[in-house]
N, CA, C and O atoms as a GROMACS GRO file, in nm:
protein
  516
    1UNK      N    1   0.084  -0.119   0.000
    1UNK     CA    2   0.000   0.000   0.000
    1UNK      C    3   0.088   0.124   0.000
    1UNK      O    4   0.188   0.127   0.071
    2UNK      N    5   0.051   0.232  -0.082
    2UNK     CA    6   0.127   0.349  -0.070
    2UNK      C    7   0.031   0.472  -0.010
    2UNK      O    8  -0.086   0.477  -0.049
    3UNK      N    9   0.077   0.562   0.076
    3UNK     CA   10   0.053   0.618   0.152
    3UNK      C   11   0.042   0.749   0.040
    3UNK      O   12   0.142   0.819   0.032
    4UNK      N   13  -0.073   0.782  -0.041
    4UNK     CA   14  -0.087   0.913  -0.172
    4UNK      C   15  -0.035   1.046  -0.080
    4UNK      O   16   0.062   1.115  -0.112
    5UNK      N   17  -0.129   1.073   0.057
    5UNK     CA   18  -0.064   1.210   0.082
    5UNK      C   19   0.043   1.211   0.134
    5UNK      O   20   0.055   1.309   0.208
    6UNK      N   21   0.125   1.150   0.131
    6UNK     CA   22   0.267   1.186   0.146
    6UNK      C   23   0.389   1.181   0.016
    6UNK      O   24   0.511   1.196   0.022
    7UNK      N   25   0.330   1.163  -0.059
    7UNK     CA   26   0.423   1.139  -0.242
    7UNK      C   27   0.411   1.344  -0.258
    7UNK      O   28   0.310   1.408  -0.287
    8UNK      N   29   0.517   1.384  -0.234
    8UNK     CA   30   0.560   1.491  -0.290
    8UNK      C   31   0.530   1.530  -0.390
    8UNK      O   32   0.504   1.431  -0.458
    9UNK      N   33   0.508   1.671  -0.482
    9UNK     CA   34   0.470   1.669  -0.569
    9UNK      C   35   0.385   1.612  -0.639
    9UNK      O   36   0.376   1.665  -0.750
   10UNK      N   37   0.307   1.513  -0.622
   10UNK     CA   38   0.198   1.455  -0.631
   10UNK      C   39   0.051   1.488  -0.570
   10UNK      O   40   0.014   1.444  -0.461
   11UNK      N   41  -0.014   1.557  -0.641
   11UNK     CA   42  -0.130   1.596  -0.554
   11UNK      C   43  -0.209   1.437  -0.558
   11UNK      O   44  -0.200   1.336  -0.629
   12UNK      N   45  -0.299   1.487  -0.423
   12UNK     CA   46  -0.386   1.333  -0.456
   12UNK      C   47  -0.534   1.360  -0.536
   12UNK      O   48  -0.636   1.389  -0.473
   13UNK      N   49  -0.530   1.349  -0.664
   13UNK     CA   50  -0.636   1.400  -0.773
   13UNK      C   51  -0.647   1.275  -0.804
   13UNK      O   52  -0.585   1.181  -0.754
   14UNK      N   53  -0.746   1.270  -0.908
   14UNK     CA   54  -0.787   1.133  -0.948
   14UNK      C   55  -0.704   1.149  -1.093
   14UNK      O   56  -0.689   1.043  -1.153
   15UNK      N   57  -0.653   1.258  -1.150
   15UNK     CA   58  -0.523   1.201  -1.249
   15UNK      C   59  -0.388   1.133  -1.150
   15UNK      O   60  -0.328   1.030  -1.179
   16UNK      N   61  -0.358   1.227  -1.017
   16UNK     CA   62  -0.232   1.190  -0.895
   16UNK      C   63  -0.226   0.996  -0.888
   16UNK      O   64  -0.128   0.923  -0.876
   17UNK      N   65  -0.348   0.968  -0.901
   17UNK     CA   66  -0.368   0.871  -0.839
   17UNK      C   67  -0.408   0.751  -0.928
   17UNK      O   68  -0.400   0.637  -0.883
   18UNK      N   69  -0.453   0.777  -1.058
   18UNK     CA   70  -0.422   0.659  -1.184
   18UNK      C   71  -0.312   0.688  -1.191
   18UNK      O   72  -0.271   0.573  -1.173
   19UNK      N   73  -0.206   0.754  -1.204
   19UNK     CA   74  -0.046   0.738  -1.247
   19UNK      C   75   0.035   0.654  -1.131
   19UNK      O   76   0.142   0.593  -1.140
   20UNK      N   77  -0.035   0.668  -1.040
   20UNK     CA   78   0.071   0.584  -0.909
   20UNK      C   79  -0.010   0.471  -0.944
   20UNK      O   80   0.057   0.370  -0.964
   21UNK      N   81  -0.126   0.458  -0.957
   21UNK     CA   82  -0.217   0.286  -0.954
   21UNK      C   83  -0.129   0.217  -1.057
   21UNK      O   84  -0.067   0.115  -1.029
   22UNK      N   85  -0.125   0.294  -1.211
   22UNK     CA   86  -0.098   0.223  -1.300
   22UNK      C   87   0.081   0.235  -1.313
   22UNK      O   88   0.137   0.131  -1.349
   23UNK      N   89   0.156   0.337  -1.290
   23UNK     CA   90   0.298   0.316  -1.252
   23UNK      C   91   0.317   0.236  -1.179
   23UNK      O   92   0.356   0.132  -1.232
   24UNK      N   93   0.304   0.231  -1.041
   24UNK     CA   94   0.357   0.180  -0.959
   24UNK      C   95   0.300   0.030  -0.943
   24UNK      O   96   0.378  -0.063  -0.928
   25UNK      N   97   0.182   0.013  -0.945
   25UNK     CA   98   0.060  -0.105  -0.925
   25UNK      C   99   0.053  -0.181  -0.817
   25UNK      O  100   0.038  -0.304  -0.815
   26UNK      N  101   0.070  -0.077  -0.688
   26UNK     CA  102   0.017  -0.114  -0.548
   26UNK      C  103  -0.066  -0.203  -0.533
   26UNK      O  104  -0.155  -0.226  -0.614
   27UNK      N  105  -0.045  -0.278  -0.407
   27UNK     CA  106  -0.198  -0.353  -0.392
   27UNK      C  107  -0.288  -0.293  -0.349
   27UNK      O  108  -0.397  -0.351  -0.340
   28UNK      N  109  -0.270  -0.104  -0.290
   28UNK     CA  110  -0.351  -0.044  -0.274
   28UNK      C  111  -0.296   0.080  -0.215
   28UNK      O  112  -0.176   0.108  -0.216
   29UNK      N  113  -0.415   0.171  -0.149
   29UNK     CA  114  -0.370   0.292  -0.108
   29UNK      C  115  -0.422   0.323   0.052
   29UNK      O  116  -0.504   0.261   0.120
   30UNK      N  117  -0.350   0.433   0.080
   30UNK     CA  118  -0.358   0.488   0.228
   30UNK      C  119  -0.413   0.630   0.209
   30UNK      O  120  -0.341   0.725   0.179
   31UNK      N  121  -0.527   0.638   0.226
   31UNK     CA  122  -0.517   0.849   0.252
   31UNK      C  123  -0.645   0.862   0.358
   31UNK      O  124  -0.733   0.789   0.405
   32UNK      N  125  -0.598   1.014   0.368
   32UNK     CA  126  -0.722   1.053   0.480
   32UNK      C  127  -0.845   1.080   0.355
   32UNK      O  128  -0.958   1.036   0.377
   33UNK      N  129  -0.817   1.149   0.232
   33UNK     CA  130  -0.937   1.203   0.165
   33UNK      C  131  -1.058   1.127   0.115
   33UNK      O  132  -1.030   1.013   0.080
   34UNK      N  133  -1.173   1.156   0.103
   34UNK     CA  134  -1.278   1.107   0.106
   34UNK      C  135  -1.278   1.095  -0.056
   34UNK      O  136  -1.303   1.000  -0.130
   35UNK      N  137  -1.242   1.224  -0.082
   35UNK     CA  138  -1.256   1.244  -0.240
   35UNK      C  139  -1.213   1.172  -0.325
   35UNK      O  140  -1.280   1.137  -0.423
   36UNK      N  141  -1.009   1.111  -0.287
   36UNK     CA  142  -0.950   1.017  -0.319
   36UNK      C  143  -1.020   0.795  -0.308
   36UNK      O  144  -0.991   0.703  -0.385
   37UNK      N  145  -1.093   0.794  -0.208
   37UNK     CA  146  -1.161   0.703  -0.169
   37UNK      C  147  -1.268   0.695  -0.260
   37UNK      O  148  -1.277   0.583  -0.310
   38UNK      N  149  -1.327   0.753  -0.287
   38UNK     CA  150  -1.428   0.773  -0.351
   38UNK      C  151  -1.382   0.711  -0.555
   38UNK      O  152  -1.429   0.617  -0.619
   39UNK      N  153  -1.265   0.825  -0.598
   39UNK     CA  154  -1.241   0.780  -0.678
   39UNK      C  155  -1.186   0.639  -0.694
   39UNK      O  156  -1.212   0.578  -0.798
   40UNK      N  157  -1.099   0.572  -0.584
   40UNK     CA  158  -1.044   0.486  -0.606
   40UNK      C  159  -1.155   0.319  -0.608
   40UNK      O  160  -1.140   0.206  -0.654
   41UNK      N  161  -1.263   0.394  -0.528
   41UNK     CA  162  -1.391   0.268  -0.511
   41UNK      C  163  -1.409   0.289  -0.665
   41UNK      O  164  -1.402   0.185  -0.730
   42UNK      N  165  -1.427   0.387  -0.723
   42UNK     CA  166  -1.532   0.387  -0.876
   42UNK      C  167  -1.398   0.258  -0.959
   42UNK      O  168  -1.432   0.161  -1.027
   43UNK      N  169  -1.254   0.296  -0.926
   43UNK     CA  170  -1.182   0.229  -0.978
   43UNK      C  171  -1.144   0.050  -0.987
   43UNK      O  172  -1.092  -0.015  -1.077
   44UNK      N  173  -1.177   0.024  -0.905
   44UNK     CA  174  -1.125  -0.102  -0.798
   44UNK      C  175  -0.990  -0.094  -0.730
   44UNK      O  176  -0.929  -0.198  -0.706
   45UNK      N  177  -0.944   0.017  -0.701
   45UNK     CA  178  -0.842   0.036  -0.605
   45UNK      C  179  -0.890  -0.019  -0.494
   45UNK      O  180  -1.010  -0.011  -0.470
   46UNK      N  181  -0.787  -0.095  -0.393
   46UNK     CA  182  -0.797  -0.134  -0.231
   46UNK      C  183  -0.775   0.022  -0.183
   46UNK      O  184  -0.703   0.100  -0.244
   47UNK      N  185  -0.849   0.056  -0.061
   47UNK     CA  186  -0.805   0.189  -0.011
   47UNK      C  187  -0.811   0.125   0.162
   47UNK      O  188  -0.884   0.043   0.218
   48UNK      N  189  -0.687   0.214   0.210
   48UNK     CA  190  -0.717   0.187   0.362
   48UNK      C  191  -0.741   0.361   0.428
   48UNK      O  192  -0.639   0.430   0.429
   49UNK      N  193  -0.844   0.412   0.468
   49UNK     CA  194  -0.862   0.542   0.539
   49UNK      C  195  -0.806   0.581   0.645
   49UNK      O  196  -0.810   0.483   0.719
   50UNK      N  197  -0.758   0.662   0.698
   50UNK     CA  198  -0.704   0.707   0.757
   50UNK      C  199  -0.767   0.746   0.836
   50UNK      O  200  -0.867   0.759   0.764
   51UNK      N  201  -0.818   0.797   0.982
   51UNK     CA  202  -0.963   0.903   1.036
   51UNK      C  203  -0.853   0.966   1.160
   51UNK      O  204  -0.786   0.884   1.224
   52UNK      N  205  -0.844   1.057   1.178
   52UNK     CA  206  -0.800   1.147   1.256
   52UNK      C  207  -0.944   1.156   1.386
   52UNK      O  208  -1.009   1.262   1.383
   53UNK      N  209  -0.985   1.056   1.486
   53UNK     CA  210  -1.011   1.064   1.613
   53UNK      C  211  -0.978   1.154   1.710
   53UNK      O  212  -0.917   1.108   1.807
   54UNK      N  213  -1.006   1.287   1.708
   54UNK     CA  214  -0.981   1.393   1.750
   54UNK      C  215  -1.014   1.414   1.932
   54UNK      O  216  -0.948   1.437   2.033
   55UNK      N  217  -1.198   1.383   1.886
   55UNK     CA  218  -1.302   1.391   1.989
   55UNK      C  219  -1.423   1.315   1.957
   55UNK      O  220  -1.430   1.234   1.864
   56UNK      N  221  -1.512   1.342   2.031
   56UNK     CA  222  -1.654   1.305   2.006
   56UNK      C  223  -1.682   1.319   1.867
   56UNK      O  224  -1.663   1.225   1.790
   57UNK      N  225  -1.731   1.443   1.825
   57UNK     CA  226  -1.757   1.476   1.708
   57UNK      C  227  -1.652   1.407   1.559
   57UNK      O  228  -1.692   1.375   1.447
   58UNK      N  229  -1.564   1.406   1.595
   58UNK     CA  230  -1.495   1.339   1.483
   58UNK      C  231  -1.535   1.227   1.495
   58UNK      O  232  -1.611   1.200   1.402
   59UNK      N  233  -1.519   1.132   1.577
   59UNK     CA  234  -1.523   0.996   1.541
   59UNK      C  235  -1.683   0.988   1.537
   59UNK      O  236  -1.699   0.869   1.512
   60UNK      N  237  -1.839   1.058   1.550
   60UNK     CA  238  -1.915   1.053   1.473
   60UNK      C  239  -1.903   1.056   1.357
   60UNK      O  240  -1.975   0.983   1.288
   61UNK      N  241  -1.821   1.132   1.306
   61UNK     CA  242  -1.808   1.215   1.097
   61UNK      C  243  -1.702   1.071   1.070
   61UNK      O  244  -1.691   1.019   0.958
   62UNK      N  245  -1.642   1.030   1.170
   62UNK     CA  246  -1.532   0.889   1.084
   62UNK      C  247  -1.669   0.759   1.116
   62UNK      O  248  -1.711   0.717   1.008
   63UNK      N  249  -1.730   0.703   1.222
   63UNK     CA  250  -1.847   0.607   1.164
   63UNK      C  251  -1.916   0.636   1.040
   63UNK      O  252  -1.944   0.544   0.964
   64UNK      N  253  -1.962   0.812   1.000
   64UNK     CA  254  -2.032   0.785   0.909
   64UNK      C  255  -1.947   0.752   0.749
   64UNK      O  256  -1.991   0.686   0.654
   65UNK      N  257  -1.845   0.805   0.759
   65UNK     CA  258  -1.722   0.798   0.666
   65UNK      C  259  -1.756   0.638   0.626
   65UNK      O  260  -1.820   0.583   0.537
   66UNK      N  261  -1.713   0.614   0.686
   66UNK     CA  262  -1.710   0.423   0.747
   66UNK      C  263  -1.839   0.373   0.676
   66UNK      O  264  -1.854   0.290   0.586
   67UNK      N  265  -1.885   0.414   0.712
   67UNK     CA  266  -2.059   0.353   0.657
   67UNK      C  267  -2.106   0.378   0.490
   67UNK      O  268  -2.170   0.314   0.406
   68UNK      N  269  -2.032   0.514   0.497
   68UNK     CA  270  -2.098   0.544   0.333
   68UNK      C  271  -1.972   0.543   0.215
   68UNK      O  272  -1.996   0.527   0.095
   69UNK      N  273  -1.849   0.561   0.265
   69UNK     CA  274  -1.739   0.494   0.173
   69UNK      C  275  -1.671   0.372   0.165
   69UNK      O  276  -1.616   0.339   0.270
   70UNK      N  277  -1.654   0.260   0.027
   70UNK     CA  278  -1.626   0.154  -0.010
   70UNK      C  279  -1.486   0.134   0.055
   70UNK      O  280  -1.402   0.108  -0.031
   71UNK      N  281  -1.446   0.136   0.159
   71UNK     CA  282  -1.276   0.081   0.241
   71UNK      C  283  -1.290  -0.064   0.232
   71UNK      O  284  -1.389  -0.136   0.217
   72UNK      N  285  -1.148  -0.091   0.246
   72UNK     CA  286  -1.132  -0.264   0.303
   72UNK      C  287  -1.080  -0.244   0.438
   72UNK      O  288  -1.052  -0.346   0.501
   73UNK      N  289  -1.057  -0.095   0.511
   73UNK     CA  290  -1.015  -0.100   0.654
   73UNK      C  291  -0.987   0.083   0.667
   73UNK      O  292  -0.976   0.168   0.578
   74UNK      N  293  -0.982   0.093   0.811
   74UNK     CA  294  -0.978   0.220   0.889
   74UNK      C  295  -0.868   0.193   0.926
   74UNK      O  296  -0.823   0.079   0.921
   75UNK      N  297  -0.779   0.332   0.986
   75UNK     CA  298  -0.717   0.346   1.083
   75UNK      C  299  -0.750   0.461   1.088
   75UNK      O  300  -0.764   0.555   1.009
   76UNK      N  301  -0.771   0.424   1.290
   76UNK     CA  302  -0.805   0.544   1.305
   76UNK      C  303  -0.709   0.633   1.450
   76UNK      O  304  -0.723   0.595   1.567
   77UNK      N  305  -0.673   0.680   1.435
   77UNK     CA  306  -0.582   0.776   1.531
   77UNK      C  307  -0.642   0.900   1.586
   77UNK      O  308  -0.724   0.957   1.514
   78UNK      N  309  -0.612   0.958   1.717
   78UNK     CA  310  -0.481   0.876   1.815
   78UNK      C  311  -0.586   0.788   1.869
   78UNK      O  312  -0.700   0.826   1.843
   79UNK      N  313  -0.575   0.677   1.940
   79UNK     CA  314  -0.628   0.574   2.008
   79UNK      C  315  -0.584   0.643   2.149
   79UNK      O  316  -0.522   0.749   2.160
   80UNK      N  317  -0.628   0.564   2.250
   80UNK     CA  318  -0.616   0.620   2.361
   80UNK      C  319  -0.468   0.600   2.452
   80UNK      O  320  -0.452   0.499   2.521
   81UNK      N  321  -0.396   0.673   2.445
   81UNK     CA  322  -0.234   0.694   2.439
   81UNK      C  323  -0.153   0.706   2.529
   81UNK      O  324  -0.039   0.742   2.497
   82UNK      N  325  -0.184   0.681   2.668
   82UNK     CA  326  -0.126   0.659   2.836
   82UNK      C  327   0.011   0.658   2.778
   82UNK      O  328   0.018   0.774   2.737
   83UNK      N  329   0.109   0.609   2.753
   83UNK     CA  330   0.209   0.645   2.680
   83UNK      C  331   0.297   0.779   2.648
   83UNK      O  332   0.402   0.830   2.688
   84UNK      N  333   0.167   0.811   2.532
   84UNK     CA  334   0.208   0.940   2.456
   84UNK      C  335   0.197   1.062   2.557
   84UNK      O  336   0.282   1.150   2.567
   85UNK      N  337   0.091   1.055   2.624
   85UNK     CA  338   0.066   1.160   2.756
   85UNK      C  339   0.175   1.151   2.875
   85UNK      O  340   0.198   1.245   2.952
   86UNK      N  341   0.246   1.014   2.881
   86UNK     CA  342   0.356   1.045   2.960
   86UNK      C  343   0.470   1.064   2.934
   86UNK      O  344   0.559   1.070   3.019
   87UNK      N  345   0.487   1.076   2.811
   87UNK     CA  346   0.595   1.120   2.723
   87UNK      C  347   0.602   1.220   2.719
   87UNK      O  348   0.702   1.280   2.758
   88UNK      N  349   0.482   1.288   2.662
   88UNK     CA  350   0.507   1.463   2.622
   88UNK      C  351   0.529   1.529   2.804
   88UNK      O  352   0.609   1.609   2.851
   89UNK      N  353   0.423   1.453   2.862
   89UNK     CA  354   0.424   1.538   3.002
   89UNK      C  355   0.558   1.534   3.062
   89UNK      O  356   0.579   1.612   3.155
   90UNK      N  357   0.662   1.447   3.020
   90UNK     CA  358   0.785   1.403   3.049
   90UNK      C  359   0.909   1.489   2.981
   90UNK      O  360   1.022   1.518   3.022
   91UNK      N  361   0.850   1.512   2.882
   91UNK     CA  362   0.942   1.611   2.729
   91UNK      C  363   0.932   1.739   2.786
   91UNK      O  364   1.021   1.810   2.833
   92UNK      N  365   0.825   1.756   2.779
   92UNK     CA  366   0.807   1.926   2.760
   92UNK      C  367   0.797   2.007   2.915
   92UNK      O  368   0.798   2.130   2.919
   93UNK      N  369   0.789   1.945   3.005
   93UNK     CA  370   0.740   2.004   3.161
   93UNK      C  371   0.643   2.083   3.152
   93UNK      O  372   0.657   2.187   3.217
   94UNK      N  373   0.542   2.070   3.092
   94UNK     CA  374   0.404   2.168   3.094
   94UNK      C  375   0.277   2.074   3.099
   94UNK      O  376   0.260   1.971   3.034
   95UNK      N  377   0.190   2.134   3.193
   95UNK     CA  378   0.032   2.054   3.205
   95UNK      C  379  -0.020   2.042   3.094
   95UNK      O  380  -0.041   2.129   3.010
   96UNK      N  381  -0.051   1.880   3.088
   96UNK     CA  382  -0.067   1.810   2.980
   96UNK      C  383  -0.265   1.795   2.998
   96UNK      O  384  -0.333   1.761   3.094
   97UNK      N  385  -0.300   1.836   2.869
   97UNK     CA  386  -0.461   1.799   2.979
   97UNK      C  387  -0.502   1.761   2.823
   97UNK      O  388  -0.478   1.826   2.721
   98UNK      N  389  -0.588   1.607   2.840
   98UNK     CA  390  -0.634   1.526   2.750
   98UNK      C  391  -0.770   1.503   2.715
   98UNK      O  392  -0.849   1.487   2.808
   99UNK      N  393  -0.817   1.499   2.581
   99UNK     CA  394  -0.968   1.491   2.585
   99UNK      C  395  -0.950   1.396   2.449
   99UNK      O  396  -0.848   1.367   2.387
  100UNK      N  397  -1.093   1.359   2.429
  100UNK     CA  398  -1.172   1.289   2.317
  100UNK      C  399  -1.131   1.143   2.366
  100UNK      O  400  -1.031   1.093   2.417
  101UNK      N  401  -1.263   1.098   2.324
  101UNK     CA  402  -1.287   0.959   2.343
  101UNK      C  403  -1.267   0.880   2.442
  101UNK      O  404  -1.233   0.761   2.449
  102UNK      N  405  -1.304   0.996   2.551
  102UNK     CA  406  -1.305   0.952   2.708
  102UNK      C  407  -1.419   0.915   2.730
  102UNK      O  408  -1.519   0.983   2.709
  103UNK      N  409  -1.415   0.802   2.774
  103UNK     CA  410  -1.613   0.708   2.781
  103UNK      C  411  -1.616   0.667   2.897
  103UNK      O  412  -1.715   0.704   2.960
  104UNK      N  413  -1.531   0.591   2.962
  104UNK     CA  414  -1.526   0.525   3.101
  104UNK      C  415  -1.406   0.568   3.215
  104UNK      O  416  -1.284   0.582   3.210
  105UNK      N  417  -1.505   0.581   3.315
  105UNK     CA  418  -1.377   0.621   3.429
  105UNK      C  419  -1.239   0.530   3.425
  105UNK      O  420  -1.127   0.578   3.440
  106UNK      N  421  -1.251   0.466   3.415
  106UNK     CA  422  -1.096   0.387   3.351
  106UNK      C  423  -0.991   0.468   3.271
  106UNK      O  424  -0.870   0.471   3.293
  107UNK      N  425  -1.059   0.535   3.173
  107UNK     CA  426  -1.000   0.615   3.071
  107UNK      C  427  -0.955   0.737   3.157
  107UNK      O  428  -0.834   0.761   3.155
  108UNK      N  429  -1.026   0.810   3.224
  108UNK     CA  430  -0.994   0.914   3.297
  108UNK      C  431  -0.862   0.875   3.401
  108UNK      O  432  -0.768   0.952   3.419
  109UNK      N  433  -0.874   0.741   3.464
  109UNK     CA  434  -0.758   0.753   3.562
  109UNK      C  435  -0.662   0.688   3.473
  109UNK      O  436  -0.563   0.695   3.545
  110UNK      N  437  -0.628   0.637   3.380
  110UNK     CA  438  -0.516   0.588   3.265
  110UNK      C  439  -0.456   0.735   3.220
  110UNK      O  440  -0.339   0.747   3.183
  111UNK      N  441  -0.524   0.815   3.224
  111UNK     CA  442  -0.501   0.956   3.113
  111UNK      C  443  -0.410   0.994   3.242
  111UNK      O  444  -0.288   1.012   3.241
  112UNK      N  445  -0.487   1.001   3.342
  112UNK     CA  446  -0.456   1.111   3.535
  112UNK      C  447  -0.281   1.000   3.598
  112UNK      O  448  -0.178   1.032   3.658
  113UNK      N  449  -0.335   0.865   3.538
  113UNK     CA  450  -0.200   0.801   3.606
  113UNK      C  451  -0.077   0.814   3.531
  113UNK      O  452   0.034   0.774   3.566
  114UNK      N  453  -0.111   0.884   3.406
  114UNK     CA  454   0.016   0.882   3.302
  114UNK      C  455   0.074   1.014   3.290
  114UNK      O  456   0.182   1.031   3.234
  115UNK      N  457   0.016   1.092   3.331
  115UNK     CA  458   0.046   1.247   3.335
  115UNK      C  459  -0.025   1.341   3.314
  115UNK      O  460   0.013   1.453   3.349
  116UNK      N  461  -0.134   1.324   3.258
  116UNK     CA  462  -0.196   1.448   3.225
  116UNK      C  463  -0.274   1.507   3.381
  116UNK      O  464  -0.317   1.444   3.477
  117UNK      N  465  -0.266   1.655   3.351
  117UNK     CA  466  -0.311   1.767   3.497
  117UNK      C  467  -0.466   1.719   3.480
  117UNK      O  468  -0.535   1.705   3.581
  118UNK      N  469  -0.514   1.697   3.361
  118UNK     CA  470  -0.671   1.667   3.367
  118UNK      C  471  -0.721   1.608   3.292
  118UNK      O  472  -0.645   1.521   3.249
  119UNK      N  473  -0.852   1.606   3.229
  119UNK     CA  474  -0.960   1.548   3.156
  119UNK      C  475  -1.031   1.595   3.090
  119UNK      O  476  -1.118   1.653   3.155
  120UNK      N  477  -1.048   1.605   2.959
  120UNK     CA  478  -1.187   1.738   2.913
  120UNK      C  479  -1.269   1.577   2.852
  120UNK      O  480  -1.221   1.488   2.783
  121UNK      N  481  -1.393   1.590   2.907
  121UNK     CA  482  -1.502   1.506   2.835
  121UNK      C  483  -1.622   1.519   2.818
  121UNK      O  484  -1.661   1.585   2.915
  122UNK      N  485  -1.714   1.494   2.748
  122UNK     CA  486  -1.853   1.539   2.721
  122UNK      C  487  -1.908   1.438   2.804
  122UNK      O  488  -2.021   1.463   2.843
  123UNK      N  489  -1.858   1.326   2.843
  123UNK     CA  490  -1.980   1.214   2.954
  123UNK      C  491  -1.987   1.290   3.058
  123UNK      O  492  -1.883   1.320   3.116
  124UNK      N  493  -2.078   1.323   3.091
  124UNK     CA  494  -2.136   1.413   3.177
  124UNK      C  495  -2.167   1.339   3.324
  124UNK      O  496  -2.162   1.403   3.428
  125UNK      N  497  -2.205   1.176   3.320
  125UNK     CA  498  -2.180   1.115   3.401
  125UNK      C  499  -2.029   1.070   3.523
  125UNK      O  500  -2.009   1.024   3.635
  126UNK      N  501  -1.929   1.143   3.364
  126UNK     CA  502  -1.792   1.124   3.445
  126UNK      C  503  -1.776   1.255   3.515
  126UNK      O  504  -1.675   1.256   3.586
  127UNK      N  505  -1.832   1.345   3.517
  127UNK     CA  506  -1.794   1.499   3.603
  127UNK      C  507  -1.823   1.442   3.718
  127UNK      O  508  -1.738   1.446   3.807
  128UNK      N  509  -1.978   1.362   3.745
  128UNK     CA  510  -1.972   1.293   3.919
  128UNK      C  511  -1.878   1.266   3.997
  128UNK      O  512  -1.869   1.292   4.117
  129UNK      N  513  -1.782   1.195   3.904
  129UNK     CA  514  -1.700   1.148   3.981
  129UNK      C  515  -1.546   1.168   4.019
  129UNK      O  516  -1.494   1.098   4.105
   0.00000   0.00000   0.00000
C-alpha cells in the first residue's frame, strides 16, 4: 500500500492517483481524503482510510465515513495513548490535559496516572466522579 498524501509533488487528484495505480501497481492505497476514496472505489483500487479521532464529534463524521465509503479498513488515530501523555508530560514540563474519546472512568484515571493535569469530556456522568 502506498501512503498518496505523502508522495511529494503529487497531488492526490484522481489524475495523482491513476499514475501511481498504474505506474507503480500497489496492492492499494492509504489516505485521509474522502474524495481520493471515492475515486479509487469507482476504480477497484484497495483503499485503507485514515480518520483522525480527535473527539466526540470526529469519530461521529469517521463512523459515518465508514458507513458510506467503499474501504477494506480504517485506521483510526490517536487511540487512547497513556504512553504518549507520559511522554510529552515528560518532554516538555508543561500541564498536559487530554480529551476525546473519554467514555469510562478507567479512561480518565489511565489519562490522570500517566500524566496528564486533567480530563476534558462530554460524559457528563464522568464529572460525578
Amino acid at each position: 500500500y502506498i501512503h498518496v498524501d505523502m508522495i511529494d509533488g503529487l497531488n492526490s487528484t484522481n489524475n495523482g492517483i491513476d499514475y501511481i495505480v498504474n505506474t507503480v501497481k500497489p496492492d492499494g492505497i492509504l489516505t485521509t481524503k474522502s474524495n481520493v476514496v471515492a475515486h479509487a472505489y469507482k476504480n477497484n483500487i484497495n483503499v485503507i482510510q485514515r480518520f483522525f479521532v480527535l473527539d466526540s464529534l470526529s469519530y461521529e463524521k469517521t463512523l459515518l465515513n465508514i458507513k458510506e465509503n467503499k474501504i477494506i479498513a480504517a485506521e483510526i488515530m490517536p487511540g487512547l495513548m497513556p504512553k504518549i501523555i507520559k511522554k510529552l508530560s515528560q518532554e516538555t514540563h508543561i500541564p498536559i490535559i487530554t480529551g476525546g474519546l473519554i467514555k469510562e472512568k478507567k479512561d480518565v484515571i489511565n489519562a490522570i496516572n500517566a500524566g496528564a493535569l486533567s480530563v476534558s469530556t462530554t460524559e457528563m456522568k464522568l464529572w460525578e466522579d
